[in-house]
C-alpha positions as CSV (number, residue, x, y, z in Angstrom):
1,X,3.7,-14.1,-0.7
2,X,4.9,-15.6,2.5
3,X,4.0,-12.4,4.8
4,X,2.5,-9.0,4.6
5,X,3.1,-6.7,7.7
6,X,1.5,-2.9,8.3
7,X,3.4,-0.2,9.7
8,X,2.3,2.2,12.6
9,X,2.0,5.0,10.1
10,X,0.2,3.1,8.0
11,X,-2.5,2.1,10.5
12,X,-2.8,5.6,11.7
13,X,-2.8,6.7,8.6
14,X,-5.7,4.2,8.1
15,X,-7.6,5.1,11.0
16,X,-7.4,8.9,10.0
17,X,-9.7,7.5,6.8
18,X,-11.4,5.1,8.0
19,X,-14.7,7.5,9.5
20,X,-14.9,9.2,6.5
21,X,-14.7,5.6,3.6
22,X,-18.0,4.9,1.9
23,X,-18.9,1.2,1.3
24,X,-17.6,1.6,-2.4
25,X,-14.0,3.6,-1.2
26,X,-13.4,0.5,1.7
27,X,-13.8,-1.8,-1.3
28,X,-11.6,0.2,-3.4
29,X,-8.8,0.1,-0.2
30,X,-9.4,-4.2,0.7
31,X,-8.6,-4.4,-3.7
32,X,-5.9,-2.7,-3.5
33,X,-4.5,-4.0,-0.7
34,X,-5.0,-7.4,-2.3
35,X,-3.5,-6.5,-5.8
36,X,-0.3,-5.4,-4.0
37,X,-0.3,-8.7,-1.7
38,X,-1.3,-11.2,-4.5
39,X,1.7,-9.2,-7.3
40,X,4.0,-6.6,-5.4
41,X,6.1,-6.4,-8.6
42,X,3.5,-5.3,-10.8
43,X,4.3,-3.4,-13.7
44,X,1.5,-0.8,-13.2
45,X,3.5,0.5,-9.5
46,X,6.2,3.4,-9.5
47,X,9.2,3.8,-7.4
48,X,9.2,6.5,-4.5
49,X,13.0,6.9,-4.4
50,X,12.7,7.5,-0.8
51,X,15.7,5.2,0.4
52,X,17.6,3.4,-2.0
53,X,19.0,0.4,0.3
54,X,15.2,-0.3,1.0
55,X,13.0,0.3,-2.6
56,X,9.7,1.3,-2.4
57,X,6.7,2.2,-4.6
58,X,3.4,3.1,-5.0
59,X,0.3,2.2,-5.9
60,X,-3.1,4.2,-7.3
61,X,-6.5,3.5,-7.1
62,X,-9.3,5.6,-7.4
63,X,-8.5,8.3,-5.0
64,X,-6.3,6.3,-3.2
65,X,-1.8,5.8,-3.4
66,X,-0.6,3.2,-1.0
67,X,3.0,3.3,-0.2
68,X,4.7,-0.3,0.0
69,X,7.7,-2.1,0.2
70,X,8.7,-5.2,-1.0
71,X,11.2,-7.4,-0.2
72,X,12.2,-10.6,-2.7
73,X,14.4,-12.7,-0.4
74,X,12.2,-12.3,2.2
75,X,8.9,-12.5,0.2
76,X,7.7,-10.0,2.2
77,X,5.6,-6.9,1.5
78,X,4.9,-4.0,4.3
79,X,2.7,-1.4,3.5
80,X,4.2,1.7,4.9
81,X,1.7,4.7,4.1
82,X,-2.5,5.3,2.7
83,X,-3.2,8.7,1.1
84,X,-6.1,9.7,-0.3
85,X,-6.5,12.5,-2.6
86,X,-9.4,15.4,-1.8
């Protein structure tokens, strides 16, 4: 992986969480953003469909779906959204 890059929604959406993480939930978050960093074609992700000349997908963990895209020629992923379920 040659870069990694977050988007303003992504960081606010972030932020919005952040307060509220326990220890255990900010581990969960860095692993996850590591897993997506270290293989963003993974086999366990799914596609969002949200614009098809720019793929995306997610991934789950614990509580968490991070919204990514990843770009092949560029070797570049950009995280573009953090949700977290209630």
């Amino acid at each position: 992986m040659r870069r990694h890059a977050f988007t303003p929604q992504f960081l606010r959406d972030f932020r919005n969480l952040e307060s509220g993480l326990t220890a255990a939930e900010e581990e969960v978050v860095d692993e996850l953003l590591a897993r997506v960093v270290r293989e963003p074609e993974r086999s366990d992700r799914f596609p969002t469909f949200y614009d098809p000349n720019r793929p995306s997908w997610m991934l789950r963990s614990g509580p968490f779906l991070m919204h990514y895209a990843y770009d092949p020629d560029a070797d570049e992923v950009v995280f573009l959204n953090l949700f977290r379920r209630r």
